[in-house]
PyMOL Python script that loads the backbone (N, CA, C, O; Angstrom):
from pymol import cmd

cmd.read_pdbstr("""\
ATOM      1  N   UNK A   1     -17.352  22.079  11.184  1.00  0.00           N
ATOM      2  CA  UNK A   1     -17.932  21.725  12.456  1.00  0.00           C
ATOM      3  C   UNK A   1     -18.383  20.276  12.353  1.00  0.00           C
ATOM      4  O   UNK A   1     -18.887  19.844  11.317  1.00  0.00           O
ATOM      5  N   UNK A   2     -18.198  19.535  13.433  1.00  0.00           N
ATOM      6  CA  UNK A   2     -18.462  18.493  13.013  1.00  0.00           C
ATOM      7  C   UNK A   2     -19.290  17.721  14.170  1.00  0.00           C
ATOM      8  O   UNK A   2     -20.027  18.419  14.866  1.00  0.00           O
ATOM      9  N   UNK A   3     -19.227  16.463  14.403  1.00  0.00           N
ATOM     10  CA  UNK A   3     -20.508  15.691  15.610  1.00  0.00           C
ATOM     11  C   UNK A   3     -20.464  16.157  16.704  1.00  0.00           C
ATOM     12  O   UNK A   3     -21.507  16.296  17.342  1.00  0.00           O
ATOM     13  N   UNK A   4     -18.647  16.705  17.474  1.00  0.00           N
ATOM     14  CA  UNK A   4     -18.858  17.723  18.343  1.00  0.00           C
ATOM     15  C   UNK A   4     -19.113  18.480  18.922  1.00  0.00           C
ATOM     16  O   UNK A   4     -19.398  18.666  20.105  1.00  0.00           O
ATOM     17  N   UNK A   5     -18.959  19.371  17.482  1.00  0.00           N
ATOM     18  CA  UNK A   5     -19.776  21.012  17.615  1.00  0.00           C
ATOM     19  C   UNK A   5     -21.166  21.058  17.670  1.00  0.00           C
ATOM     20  O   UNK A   5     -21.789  21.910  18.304  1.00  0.00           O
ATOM     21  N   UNK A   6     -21.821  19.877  16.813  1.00  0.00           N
ATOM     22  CA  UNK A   6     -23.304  19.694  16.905  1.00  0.00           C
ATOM     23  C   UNK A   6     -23.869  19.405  18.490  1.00  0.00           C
ATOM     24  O   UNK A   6     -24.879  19.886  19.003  1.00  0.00           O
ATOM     25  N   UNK A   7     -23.130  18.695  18.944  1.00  0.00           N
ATOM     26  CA  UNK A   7     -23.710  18.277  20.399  1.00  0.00           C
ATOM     27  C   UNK A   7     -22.980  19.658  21.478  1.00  0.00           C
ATOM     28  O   UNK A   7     -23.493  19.929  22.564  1.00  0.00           O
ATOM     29  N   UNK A   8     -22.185  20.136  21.130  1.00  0.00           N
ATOM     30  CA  UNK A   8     -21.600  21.668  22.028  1.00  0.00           C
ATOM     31  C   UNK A   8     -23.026  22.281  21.640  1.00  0.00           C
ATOM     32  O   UNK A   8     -23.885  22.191  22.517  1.00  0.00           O
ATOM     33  N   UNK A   9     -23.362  22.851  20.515  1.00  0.00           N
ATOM     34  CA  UNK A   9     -24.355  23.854  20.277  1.00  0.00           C
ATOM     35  C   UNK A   9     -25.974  22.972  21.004  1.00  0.00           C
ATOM     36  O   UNK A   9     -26.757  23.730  21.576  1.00  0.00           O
ATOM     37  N   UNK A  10     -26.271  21.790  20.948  1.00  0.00           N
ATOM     38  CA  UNK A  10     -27.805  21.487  21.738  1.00  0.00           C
ATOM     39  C   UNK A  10     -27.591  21.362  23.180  1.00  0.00           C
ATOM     40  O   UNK A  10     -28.550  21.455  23.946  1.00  0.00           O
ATOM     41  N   UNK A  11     -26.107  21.109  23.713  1.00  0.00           N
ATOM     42  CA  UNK A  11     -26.395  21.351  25.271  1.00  0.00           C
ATOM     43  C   UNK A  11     -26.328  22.710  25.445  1.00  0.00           C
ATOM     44  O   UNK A  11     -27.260  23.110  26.142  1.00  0.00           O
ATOM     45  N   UNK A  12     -25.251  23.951  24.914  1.00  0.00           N
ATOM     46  CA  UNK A  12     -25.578  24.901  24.831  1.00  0.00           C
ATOM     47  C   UNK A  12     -26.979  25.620  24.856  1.00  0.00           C
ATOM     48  O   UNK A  12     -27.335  26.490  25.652  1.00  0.00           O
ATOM     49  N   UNK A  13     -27.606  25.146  23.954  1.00  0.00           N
ATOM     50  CA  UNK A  13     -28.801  25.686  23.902  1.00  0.00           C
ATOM     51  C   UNK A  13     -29.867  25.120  24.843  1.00  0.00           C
ATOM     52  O   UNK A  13     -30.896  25.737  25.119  1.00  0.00           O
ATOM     53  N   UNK A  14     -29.545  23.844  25.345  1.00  0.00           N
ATOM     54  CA  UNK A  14     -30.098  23.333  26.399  1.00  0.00           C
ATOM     55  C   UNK A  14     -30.281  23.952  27.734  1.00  0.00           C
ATOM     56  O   UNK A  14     -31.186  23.702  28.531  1.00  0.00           O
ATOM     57  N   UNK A  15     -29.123  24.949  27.900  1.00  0.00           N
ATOM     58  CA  UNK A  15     -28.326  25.252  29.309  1.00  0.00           C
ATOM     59  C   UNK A  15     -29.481  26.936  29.204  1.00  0.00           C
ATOM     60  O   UNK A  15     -29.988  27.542  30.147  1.00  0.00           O
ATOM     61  N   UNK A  16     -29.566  27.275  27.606  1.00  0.00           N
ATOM     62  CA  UNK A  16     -30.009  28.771  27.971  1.00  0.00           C
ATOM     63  C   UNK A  16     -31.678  28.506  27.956  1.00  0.00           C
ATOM     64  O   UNK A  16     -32.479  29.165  28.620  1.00  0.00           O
ATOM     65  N   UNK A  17     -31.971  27.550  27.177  1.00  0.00           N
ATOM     66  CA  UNK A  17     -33.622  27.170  27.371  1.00  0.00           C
ATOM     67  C   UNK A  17     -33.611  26.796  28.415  1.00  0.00           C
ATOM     68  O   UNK A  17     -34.338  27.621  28.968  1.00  0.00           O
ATOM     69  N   UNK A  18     -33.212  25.907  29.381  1.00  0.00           N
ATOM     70  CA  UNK A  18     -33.903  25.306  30.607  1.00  0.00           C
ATOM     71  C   UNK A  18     -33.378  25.746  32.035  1.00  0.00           C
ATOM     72  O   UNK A  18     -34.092  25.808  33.036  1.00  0.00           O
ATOM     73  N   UNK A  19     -32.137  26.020  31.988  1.00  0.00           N
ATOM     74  CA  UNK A  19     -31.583  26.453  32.965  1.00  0.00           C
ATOM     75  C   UNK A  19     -31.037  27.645  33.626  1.00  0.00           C
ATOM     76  O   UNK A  19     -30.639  27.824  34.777  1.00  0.00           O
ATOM     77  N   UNK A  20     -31.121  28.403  32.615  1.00  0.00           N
ATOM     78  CA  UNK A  20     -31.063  30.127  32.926  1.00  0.00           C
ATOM     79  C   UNK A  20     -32.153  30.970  32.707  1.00  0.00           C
ATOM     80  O   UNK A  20     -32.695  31.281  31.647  1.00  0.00           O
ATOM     81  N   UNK A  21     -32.451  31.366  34.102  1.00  0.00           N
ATOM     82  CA  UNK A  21     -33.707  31.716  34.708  1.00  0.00           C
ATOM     83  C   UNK A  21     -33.537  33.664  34.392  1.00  0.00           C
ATOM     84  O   UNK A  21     -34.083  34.495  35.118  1.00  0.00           O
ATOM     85  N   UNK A  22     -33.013  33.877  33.652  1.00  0.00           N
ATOM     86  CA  UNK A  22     -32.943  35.528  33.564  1.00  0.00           C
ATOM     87  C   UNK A  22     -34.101  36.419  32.473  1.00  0.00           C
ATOM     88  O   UNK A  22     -34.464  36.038  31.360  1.00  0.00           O
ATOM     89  N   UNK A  23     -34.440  37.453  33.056  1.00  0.00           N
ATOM     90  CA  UNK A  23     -35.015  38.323  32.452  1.00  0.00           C
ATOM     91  C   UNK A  23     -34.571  39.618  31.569  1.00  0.00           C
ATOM     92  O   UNK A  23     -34.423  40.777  31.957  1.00  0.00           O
ATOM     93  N   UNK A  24     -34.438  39.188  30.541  1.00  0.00           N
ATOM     94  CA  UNK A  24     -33.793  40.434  29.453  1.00  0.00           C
ATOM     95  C   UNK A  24     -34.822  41.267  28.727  1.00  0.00           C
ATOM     96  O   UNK A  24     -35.769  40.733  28.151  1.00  0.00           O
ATOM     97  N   UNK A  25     -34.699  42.149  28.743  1.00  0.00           N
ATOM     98  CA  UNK A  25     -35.742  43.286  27.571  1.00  0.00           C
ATOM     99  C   UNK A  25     -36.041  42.653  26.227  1.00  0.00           C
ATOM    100  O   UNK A  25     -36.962  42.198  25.549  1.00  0.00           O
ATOM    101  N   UNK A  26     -34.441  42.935  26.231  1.00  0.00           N
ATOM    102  CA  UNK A  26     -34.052  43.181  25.018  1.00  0.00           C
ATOM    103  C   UNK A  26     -33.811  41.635  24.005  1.00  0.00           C
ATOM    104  O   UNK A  26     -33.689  41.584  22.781  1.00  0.00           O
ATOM    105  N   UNK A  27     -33.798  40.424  25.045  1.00  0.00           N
ATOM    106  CA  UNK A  27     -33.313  38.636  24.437  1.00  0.00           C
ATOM    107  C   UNK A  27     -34.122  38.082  25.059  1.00  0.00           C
ATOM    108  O   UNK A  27     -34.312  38.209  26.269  1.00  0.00           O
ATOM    109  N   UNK A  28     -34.814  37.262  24.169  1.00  0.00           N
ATOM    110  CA  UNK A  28     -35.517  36.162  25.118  1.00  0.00           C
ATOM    111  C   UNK A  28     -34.808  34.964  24.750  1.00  0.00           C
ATOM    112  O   UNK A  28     -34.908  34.372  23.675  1.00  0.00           O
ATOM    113  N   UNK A  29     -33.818  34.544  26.092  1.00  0.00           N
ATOM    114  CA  UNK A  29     -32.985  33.309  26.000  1.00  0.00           C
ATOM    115  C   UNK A  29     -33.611  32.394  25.708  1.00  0.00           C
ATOM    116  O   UNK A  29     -33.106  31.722  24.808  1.00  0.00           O
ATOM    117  N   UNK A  30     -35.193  31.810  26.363  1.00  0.00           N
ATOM    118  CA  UNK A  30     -35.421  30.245  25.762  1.00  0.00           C
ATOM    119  C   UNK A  30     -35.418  30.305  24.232  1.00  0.00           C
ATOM    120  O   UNK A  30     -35.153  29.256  23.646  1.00  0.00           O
ATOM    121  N   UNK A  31     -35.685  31.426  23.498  1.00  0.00           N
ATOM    122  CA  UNK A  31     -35.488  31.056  21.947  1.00  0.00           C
ATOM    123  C   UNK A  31     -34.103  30.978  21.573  1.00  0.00           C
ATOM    124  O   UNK A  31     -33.645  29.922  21.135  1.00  0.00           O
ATOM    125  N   UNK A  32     -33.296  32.162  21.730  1.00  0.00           N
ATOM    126  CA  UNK A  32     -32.177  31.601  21.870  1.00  0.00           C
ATOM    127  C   UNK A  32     -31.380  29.592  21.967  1.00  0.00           C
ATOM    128  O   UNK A  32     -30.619  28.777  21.445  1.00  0.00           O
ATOM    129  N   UNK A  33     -32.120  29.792  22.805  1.00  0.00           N
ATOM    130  CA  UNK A  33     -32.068  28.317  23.602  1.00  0.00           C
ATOM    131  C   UNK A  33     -32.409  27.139  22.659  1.00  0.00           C
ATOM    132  O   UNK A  33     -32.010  25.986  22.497  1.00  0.00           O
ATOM    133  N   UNK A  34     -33.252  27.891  22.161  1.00  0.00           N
ATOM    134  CA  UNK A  34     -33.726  26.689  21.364  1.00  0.00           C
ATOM    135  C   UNK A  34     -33.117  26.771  19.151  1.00  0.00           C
ATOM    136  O   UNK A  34     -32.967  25.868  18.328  1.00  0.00           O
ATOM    137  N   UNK A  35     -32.965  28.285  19.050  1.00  0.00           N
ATOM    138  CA  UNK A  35     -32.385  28.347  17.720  1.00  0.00           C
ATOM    139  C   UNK A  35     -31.145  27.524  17.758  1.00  0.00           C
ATOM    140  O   UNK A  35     -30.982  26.783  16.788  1.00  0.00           O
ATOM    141  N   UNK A  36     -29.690  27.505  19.261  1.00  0.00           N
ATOM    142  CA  UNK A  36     -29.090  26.573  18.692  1.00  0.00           C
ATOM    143  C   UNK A  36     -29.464  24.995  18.772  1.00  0.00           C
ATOM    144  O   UNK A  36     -29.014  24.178  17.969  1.00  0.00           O
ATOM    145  N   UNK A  37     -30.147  24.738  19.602  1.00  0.00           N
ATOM    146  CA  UNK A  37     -30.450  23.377  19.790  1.00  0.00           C
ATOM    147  C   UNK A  37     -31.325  22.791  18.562  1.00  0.00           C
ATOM    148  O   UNK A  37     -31.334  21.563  18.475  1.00  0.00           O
ATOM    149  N   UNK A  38     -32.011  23.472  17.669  1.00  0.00           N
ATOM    150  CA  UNK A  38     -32.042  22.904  15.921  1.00  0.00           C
ATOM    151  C   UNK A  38     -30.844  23.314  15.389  1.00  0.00           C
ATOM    152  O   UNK A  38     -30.500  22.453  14.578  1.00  0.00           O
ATOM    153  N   UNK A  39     -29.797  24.468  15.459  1.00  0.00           N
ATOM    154  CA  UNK A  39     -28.978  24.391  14.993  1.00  0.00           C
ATOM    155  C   UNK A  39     -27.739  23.219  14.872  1.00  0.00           C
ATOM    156  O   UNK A  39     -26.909  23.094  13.973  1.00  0.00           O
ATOM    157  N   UNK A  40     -27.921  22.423  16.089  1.00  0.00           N
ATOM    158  CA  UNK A  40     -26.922  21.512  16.610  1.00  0.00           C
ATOM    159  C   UNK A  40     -27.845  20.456  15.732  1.00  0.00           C
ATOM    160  O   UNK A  40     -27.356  19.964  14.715  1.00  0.00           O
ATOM    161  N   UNK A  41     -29.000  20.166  16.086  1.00  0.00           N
ATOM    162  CA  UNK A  41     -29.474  19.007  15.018  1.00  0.00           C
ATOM    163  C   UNK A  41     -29.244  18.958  13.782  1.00  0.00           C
ATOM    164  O   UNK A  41     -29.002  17.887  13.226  1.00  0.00           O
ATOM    165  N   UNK A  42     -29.281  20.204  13.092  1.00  0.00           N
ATOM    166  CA  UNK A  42     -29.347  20.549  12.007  1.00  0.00           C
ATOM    167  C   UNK A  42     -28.025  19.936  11.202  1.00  0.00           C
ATOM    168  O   UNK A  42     -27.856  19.123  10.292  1.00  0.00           O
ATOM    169  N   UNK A  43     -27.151  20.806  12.072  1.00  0.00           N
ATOM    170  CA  UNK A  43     -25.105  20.135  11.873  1.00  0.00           C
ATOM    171  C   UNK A  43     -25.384  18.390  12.060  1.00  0.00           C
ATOM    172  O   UNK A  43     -25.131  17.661  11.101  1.00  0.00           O
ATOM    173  N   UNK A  44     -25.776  17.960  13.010  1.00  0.00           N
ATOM    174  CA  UNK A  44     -25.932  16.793  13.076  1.00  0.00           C
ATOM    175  C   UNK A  44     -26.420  15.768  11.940  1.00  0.00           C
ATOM    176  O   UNK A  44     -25.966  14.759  11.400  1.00  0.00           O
ATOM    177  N   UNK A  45     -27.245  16.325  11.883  1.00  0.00           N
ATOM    178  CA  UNK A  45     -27.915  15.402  11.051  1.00  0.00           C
ATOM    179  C   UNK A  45     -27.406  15.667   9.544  1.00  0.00           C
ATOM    180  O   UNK A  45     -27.262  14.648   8.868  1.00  0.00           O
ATOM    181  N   UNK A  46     -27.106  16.934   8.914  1.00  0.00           N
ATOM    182  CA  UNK A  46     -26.103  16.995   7.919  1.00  0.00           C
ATOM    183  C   UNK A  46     -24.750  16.080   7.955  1.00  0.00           C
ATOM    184  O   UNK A  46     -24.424  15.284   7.075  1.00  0.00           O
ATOM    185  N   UNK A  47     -23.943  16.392   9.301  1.00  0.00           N
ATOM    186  CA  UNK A  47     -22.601  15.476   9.276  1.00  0.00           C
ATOM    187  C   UNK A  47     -23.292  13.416   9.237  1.00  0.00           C
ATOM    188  O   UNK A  47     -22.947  12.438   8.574  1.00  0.00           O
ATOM    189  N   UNK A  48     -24.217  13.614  10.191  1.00  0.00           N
ATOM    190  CA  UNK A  48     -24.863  12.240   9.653  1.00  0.00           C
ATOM    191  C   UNK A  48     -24.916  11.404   8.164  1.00  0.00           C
ATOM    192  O   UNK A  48     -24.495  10.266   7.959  1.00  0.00           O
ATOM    193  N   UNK A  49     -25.651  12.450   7.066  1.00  0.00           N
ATOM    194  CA  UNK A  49     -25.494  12.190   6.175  1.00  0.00           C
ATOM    195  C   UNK A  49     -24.731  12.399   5.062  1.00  0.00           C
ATOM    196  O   UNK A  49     -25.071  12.028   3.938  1.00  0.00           O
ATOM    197  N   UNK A  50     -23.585  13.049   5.350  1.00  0.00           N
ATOM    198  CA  UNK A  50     -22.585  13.219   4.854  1.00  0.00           C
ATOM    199  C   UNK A  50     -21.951  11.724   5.325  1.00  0.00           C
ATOM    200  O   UNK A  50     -21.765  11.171   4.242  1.00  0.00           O
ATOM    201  N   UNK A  51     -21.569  10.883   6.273  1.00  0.00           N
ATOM    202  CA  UNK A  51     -21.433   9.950   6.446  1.00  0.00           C
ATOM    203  C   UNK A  51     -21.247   8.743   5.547  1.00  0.00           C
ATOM    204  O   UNK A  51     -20.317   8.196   4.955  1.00  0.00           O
ATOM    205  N   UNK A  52     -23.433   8.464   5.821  1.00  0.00           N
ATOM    206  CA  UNK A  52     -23.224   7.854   5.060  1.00  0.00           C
ATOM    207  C   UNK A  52     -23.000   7.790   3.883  1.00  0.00           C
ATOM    208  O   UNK A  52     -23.112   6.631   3.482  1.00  0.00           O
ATOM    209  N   UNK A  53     -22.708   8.559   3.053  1.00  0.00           N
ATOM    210  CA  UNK A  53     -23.072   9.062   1.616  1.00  0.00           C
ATOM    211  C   UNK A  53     -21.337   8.610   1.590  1.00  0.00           C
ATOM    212  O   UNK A  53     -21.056   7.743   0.762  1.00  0.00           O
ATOM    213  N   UNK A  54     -20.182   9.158   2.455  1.00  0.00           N
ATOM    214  CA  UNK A  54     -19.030   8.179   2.308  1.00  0.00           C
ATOM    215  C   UNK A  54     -18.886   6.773   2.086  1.00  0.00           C
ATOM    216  O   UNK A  54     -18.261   6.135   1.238  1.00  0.00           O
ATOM    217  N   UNK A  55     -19.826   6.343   3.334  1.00  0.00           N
ATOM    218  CA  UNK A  55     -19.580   4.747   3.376  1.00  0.00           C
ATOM    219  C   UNK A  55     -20.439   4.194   2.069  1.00  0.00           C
ATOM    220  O   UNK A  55     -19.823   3.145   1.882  1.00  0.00           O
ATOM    221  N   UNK A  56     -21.316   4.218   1.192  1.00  0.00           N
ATOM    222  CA  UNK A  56     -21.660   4.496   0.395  1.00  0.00           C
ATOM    223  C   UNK A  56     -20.969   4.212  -1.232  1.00  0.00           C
ATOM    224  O   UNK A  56     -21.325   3.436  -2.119  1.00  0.00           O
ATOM    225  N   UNK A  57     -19.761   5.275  -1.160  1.00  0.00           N
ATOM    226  CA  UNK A  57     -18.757   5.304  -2.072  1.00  0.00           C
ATOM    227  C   UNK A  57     -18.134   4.286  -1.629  1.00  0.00           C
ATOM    228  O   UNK A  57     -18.341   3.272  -2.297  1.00  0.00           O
ATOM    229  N   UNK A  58     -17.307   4.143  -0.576  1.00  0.00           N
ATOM    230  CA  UNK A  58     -16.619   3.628   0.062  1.00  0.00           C
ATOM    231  C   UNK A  58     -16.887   1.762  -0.208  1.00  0.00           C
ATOM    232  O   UNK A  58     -16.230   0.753   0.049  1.00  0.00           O
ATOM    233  N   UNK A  59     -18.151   2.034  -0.824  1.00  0.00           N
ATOM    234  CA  UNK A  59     -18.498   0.338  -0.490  1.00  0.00           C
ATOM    235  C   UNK A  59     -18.702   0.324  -2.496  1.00  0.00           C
ATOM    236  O   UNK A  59     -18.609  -0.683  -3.198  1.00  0.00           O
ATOM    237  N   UNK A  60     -18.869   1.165  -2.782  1.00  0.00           N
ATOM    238  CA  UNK A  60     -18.914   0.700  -4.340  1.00  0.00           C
ATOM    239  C   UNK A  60     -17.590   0.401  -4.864  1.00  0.00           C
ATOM    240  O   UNK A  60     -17.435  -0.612  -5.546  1.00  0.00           O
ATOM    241  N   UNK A  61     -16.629   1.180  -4.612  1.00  0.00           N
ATOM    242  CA  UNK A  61     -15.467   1.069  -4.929  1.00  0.00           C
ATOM    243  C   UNK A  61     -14.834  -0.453  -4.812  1.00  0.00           C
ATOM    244  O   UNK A  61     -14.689  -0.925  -3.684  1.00  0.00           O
ATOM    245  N   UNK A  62     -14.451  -1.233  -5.990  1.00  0.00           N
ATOM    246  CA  UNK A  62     -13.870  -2.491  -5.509  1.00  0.00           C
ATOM    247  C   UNK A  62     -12.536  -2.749  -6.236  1.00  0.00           C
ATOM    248  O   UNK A  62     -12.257  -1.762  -6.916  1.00  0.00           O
ATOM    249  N   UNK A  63     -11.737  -3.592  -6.322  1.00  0.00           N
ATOM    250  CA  UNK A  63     -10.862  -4.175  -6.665  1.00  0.00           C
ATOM    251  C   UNK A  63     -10.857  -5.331  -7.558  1.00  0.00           C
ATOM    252  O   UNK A  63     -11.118  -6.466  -7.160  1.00  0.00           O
ATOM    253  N   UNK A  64     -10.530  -5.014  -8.887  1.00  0.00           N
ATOM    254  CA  UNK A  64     -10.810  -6.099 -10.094  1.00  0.00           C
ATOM    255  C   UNK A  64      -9.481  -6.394 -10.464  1.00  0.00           C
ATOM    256  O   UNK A  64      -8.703  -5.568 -10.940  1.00  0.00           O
ATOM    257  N   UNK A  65      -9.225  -7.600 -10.238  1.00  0.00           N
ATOM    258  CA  UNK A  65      -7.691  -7.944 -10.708  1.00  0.00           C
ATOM    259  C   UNK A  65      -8.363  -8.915 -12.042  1.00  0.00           C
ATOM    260  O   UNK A  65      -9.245  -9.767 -12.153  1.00  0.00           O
ATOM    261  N   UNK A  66      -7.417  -8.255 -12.910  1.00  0.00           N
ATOM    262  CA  UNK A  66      -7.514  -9.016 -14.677  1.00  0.00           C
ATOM    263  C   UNK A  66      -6.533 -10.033 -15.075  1.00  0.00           C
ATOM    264  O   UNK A  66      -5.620  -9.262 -15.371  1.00  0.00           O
ATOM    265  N   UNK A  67      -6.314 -10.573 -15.179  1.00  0.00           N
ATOM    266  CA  UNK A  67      -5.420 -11.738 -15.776  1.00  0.00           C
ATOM    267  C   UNK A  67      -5.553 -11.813 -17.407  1.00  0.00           C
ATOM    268  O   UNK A  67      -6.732 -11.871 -17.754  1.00  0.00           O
ATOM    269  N   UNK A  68      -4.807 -11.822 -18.264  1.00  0.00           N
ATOM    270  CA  UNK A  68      -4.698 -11.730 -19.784  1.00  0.00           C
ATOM    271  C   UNK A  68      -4.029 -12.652 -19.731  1.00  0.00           C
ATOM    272  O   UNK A  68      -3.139 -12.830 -18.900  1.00  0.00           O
ATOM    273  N   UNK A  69      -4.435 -13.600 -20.858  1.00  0.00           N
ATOM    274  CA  UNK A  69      -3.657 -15.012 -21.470  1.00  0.00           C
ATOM    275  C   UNK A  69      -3.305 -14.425 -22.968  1.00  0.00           C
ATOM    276  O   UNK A  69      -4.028 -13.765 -23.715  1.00  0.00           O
ATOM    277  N   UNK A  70      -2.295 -14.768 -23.110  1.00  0.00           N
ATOM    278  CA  UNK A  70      -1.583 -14.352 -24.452  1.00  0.00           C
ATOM    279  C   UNK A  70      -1.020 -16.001 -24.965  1.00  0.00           C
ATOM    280  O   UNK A  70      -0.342 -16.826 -24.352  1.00  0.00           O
ATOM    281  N   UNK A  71      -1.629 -16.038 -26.343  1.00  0.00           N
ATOM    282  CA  UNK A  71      -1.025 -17.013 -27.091  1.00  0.00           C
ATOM    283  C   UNK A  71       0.662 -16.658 -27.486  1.00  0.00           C
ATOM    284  O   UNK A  71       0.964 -15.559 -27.951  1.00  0.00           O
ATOM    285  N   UNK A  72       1.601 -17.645 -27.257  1.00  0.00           N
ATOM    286  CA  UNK A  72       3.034 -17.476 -27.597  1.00  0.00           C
ATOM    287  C   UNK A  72       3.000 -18.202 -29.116  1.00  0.00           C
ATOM    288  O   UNK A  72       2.957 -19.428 -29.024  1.00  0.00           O
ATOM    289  N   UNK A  73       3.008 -17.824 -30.127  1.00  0.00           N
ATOM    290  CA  UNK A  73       3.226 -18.639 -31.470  1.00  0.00           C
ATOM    291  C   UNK A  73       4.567 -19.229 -31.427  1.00  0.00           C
ATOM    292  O   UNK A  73       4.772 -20.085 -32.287  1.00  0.00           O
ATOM    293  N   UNK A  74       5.606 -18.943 -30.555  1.00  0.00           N
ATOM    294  CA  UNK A  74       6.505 -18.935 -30.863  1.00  0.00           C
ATOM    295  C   UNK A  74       7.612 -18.007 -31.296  1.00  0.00           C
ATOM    296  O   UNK A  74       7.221 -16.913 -31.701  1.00  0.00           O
ATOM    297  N   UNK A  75       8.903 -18.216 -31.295  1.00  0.00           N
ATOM    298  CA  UNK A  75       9.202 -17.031 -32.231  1.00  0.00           C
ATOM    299  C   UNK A  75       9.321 -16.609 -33.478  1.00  0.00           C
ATOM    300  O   UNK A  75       9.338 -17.404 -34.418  1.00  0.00           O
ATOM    301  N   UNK A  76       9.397 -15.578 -33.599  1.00  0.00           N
ATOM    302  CA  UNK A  76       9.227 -15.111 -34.844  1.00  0.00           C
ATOM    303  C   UNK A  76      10.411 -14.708 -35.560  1.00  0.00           C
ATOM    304  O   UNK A  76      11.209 -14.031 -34.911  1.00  0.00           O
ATOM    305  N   UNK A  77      10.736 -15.011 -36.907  1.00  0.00           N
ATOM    306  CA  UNK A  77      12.034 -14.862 -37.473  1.00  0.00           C
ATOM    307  C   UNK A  77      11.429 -14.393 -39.052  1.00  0.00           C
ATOM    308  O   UNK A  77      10.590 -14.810 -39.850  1.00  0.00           O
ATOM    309  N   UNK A  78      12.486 -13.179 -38.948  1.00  0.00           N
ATOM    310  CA  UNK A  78      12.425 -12.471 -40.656  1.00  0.00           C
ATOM    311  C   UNK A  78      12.323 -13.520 -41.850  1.00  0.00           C
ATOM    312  O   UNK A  78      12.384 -14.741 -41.704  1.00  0.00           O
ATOM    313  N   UNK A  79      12.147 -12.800 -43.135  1.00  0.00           N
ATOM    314  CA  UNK A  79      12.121 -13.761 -43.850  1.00  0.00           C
ATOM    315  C   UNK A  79      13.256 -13.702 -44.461  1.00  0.00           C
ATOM    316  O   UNK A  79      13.760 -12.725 -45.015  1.00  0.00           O
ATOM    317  N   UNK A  80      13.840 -15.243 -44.310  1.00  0.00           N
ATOM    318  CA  UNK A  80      15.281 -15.227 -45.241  1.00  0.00           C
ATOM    319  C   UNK A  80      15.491 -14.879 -46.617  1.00  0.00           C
ATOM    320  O   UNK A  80      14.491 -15.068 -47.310  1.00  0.00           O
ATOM    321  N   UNK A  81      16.783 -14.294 -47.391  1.00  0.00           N
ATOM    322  CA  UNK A  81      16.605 -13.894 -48.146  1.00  0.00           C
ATOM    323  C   UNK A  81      16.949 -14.820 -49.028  1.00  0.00           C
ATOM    324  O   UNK A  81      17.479 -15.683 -48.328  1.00  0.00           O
ATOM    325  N   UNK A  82      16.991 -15.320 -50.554  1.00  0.00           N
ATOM    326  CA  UNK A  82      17.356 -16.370 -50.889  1.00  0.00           C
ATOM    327  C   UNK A  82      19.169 -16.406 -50.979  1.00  0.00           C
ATOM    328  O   UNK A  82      19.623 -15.459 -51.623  1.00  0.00           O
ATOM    329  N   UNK A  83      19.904 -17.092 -50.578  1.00  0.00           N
ATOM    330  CA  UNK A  83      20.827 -17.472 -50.652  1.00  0.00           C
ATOM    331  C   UNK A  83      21.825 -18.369 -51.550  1.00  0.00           C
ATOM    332  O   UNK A  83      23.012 -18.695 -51.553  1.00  0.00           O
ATOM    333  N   UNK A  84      20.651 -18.577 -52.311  1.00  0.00           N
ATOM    334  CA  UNK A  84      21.820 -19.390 -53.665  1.00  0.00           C
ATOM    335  C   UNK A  84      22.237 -18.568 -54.225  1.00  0.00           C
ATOM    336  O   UNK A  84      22.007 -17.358 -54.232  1.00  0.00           O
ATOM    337  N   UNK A  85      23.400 -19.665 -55.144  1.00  0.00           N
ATOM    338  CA  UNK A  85      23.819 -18.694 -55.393  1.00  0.00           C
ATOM    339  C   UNK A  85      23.626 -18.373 -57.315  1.00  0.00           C
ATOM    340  O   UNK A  85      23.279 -19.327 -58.012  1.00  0.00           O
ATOM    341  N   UNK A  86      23.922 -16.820 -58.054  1.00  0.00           N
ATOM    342  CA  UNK A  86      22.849 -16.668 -59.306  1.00  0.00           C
ATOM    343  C   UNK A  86      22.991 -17.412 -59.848  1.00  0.00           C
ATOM    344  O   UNK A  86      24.134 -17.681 -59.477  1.00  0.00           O
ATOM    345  N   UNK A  87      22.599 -18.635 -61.061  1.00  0.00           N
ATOM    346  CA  UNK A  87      22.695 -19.002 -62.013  1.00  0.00           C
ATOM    347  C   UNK A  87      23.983 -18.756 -63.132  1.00  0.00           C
ATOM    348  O   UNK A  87      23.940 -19.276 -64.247  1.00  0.00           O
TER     349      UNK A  87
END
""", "prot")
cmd.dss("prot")
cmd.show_as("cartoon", "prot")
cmd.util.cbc("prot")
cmd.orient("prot")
């Protein structure tokens, strides 16, 4: 559920707290009315900080480009073997 559903559930609950005028035995709508309308904050303000807690990561994360210098000696050649010839 996400910033949507949070704001569906406080007008929801808006509509049964303030605007529906009915008498039930058995429900009393303004609570109703009002359990989702903290419920909708509740989502809210969780998806809120779920947020930022992305942007967050999002901003630690960086990009380190390395460059390595390597000495070239030159090349390198086996060691010759002696070549004269025996005595």
């Amino acid at each position: 559920m996400g910033i949507g559903g949070a704001i569906f559930l406080i007008a929801f609950g808006a509509i049964l707290a303030y605007a529906i005028h009915v008498d039930l035995k058995w429900l009393d709508l303004k609570v109703m009315g009002w359990v989702f309308i903290l419920a909708g904050l509740a989502v809210l303000f969780i998806q809120m900080w779920f947020w930022r807690d992305r942007k967050k990561r999002q901003r630690a994360l960086s990009v380190v480009e390395e460059t390595r210098l390597v000495h070239d000696p030159g090349p390198l050649t086996p060691d010759q073997p002696d070549t004269a010839p025996p005595p």
